[in-house]
N, C-alpha and C positions, 0 to 999 in steps of 0.2 A: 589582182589576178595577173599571173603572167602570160603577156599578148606580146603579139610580134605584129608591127603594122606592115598590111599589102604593098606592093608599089604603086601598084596601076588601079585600082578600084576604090582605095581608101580604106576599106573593110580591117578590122582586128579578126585577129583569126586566134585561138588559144594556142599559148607556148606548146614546146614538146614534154614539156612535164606535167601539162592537165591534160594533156590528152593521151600521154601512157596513163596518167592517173583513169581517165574516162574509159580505155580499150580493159584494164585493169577491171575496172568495178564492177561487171559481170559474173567475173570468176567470184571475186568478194562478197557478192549479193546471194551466190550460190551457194559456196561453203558455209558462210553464217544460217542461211535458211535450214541447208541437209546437214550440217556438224553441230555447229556454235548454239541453236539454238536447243535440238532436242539434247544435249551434251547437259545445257546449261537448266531446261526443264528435269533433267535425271536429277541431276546435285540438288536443286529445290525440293523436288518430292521427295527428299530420302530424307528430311527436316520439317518438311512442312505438311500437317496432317492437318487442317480445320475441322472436319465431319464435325466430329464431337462437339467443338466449343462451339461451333455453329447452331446443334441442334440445343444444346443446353447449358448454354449462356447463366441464367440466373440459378443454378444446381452448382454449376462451376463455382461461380462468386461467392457465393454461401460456403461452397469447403474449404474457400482461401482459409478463410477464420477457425477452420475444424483442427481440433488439437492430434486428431490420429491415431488416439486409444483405446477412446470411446467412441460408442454408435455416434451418428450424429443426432441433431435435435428435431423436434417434430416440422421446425421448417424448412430443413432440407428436404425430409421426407416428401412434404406436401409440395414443393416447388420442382421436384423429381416426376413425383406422380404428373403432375402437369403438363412437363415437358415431354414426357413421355407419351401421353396423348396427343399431344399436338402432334409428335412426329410421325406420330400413326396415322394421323390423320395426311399429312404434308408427304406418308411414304418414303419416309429418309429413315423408319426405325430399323431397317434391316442393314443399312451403312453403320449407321452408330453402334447398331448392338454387334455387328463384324469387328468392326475397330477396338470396342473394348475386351470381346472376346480373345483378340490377339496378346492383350496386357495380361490375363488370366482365363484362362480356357473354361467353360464352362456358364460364362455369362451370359452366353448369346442364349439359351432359353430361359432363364432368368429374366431378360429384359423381353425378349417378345409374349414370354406369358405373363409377364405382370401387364405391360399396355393393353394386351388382350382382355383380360379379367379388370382392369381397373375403371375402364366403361361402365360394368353394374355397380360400382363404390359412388354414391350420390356426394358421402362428407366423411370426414377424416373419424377418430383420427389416423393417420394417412400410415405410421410406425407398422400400428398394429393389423392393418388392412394388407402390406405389401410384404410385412414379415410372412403372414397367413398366408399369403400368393407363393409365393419362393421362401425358404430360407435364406437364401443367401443372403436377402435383406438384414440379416440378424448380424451377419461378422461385419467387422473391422474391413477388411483384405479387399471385399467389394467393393466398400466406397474408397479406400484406395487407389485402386485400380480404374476407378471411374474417376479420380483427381487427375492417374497418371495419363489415363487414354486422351483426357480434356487438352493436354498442353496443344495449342499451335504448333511451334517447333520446338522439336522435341533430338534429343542423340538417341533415343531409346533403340530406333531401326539400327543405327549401328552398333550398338551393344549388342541386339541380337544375335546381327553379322558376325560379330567377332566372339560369339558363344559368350555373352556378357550378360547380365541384370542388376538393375536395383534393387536392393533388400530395404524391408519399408523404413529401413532409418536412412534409405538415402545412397549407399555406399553401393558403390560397386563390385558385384562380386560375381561368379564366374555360372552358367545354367548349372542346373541339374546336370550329372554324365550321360542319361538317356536323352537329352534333349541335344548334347555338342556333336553337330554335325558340319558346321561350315568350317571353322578350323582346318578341320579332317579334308574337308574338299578343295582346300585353299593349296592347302598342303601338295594333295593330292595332283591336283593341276600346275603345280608349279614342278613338281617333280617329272612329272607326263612333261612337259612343255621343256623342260630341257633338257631328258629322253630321246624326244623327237630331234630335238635340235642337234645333237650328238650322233643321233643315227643319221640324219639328214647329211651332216658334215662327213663322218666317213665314208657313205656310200657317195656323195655329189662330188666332194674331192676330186677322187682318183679318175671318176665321169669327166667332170667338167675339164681332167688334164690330160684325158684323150682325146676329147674334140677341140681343146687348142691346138693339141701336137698334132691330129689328122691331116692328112690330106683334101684340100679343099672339099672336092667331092662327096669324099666321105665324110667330112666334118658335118657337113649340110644333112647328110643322112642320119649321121646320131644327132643331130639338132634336133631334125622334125620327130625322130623319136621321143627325145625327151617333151617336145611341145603337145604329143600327141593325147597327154592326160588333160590338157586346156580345151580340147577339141569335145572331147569328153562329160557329159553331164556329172558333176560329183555322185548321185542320187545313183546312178549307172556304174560308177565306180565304186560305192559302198558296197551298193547289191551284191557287185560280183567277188568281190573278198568273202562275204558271208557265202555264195557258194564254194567257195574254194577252202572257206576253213572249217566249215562247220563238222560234227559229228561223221555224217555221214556223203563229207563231201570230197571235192576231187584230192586234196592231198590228203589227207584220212584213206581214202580207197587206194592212192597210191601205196602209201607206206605200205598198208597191210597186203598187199597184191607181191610188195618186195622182200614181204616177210621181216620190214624192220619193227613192227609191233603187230601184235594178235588183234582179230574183231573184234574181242571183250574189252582190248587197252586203249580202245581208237582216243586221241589226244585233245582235252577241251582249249580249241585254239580260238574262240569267238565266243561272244558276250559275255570278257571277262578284258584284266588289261592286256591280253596279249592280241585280241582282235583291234584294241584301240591303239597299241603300237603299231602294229602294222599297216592295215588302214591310212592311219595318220600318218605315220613316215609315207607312205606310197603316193598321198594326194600332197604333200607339200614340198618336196624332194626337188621338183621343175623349180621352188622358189631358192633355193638353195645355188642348185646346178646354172641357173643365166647369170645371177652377178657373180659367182666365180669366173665362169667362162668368159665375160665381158673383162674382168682385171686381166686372166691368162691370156690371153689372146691379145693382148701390150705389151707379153714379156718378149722380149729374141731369148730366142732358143741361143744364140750363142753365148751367152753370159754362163751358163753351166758347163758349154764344153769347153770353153778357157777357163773355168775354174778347175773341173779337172786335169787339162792340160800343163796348169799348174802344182799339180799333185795333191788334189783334193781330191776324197773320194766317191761318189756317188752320191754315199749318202749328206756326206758334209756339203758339198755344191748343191745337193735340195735344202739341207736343212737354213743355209747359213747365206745360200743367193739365191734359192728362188723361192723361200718358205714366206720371208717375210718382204716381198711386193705382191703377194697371193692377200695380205695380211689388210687390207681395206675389201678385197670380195668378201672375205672369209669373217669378216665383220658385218658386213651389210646382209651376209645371207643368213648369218647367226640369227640377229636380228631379224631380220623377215619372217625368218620361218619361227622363230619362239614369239613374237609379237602376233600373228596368226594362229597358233596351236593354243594358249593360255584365252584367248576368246572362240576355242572351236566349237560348233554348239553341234551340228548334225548326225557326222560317223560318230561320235562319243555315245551320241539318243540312240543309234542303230547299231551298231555293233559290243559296244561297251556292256551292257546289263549293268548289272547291279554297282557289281565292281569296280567298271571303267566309267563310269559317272565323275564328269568333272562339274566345276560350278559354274561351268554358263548350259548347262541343264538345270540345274535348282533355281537358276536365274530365271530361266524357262518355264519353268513349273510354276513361279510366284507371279506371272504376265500373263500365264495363259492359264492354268489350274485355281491356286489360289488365291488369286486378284488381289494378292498383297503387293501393292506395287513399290509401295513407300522401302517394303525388306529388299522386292529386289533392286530399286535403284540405290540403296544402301551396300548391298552385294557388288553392285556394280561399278560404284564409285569406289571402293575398296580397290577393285581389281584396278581399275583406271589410276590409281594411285599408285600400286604397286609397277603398272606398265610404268607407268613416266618416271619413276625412283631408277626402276632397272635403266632405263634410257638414258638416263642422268648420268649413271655409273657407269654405264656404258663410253658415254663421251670424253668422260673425265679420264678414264680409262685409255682410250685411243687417244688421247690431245694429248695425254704425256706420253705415249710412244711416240707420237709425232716430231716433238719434242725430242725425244731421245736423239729418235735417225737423225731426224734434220743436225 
């Protein structure tokens, strides 16, 4: 350990590098607790599913050996029936029969009304007793499906994510078309997220390059304007967009009061994508507009008027001296605000409807609705993966401009 001895006491006292190490380990003990940890519980549960091989352990083992064509044999049957009791009894049969419902839809009353019914069956054999209960007992596809749902860790959540399945030889091949909806939402959010990012940068721009050039006073007055949607509940800021856009609301009654459209043509400007661009540019816009302003506001103003002094003109003294030292704000706010819009989950639930539905609502839906939690940390880790790619290219992308200037 590195110690530094006292003069006068004798005492060791730790160096200065265990003790930034000690003032340090706070912050560390935190972020691992509130990031690292639930980060790293998502990635596991999007792989790892026990219920099943939990509840029917000896049904599992027995289908290792099933060839896959045919029913299985009367001892799978009877070793099914069994377990299937027991978990009625132990109350776990509505988890198992959830999870494999998921693998093919339609199982979850299949398995609670065969454990139901199989109470009055004293002895087998077990074939012809649970064919009689359900059909389903009779196909192939069920006890399939009941192999599939059994894995521990399984890719299966992420197939789904990625509008994927296995076909029962194995092979991966793509849902049904009525079933491919995350693709479509991936998609969707990624194009929304750098919409936003686009609109954010035009409009925060030309902002963020009048309160550099202001006047102190005034600078500080357009500041606390822009600051003033921070001050602001989001929840308060959604609401009032949906007054402002809807149907039969303030700018709908404007327009038509100016005669630029008729009452029958009022404009559907909310819960659709046009509520969710708006919205969403309006509450991210402040992230945008302070790291601009924070880079402009380093420039001297006199660097452009000796370039045009030098007969450059206007435009070329923005484009070519002061476009690119803007070019580290205008990076970090890119970034801010599309790193925050591709996880927005709130105005998208409120203002969006059908249409502006991005996938940190479906995300939402599978945590709170359908307690699939395994699809949405599957969902999740997707997007998580996609943020950190883009971030990646992002760096690689400014290191070699850096490069360049330098």
């Amino acid at each position: 350990m590195n110690v530094v001895p006292e003069q006068k006491t004798g005492r060791t006292r730790p160096g200065p590098g265990l003790r930034a190490a000690l003032l340090v380990l706070p912050l560390l003990v935190f972020i691992g607790v509130t990031f690292l940890a639930p980060l790293a519980n998502m990635l596991v549960r999007s792989v790892h599913d026990p219920v099943v091989a939990d509840a029917l352990p000896g049904t599992l083992e027995k289908l290792r050996d099933w060839d896959g064509r045919n029913l299985p044999d009367e001892a799978i049957y009877e070793a099914l029936a069994g377990e299937l009791l027991k978990s009625r009894e132990d109350r776990t049969l509505g988890q198992v029969a959830t999870r494999i419902n998921r693998v093919q839809s339609g199982l979850r009353s299949a398995l609670t009304r065969t454990a139901r019914r199989l109470g009055n069956v004293e002895d087998g054999p077990w074939r012809e007793a649970m064919t009689g209960i359900h059909a389903a007992w009779g196909e192939t596809g069920t006890w399939l499906a009941l192999r599939e749902a059994g894995d521990r860790y399984t890719t299966r959540h992420y197939l789904n994510a990625l509008d994927l399945q296995r076909d029962p030889g194995g092979s991966i091949v793509r849902q049904p078309e009525d079933r491919r909806i995350y693709l479509i939402l991936f998609w969707r959010t990624l194009l929304v997220s750098l919409g936003v990012t686009t609109l954010c940068l035009l409009i925060g721009y030309p902002v963020a390059r009048l309160i550099a050039h202001a006047p102190p006073r005034r600078a500080y007055l357009l500041l606390i304007l822009v600051l003033v949607p921070f001050w602001t509940s989001l929840l308060v800021r959604t609401t009032s967009w949906i007054v402002l856009l809807q149907n039969q609301g303030v700018l709908n009654d404007m327009f038509v009061f100016l005669g630029v459209i008729g009452d029958d043509g009022r404009l559907a400007m909310i819960y659709n994508m046009t509520g969710t661009f708006v919205a969403m540019t309006h509450v991210l816009l402040p992230f945008m507009v302070l790291p601009l302003y924070s880079v402009m506001s380093a420039i001297p103003r006199v660097q452009t008027s000796a370039a045009e002094s030098l007969g450059a003109t206007a435009w070329q003294s923005f484009w070519r001296v002061y476009w690119p030292q803007t070019l580290p704000g205008v990076g970090a706010g890119c970034l801010l605000v599309f790193i925050l819009a591709i996880g927005y989950y709130i105005t998208p639930a409120l203002v969006g409807g059908s249409t502006g539905q991005l996938i940190s609502n479906m995300i939402a839906f599978h945590m709170q609705s359908s307690l699939n939690w395994s699809l949405a940390a599957a969902l999740g880790g997707i997007l998580l993966v996609c943020v950190a790619g883009l971030y990646v290219l992002y760096d690689r992308v400014v290191g070699i401009e850096r490069m360049r200037l330098g």
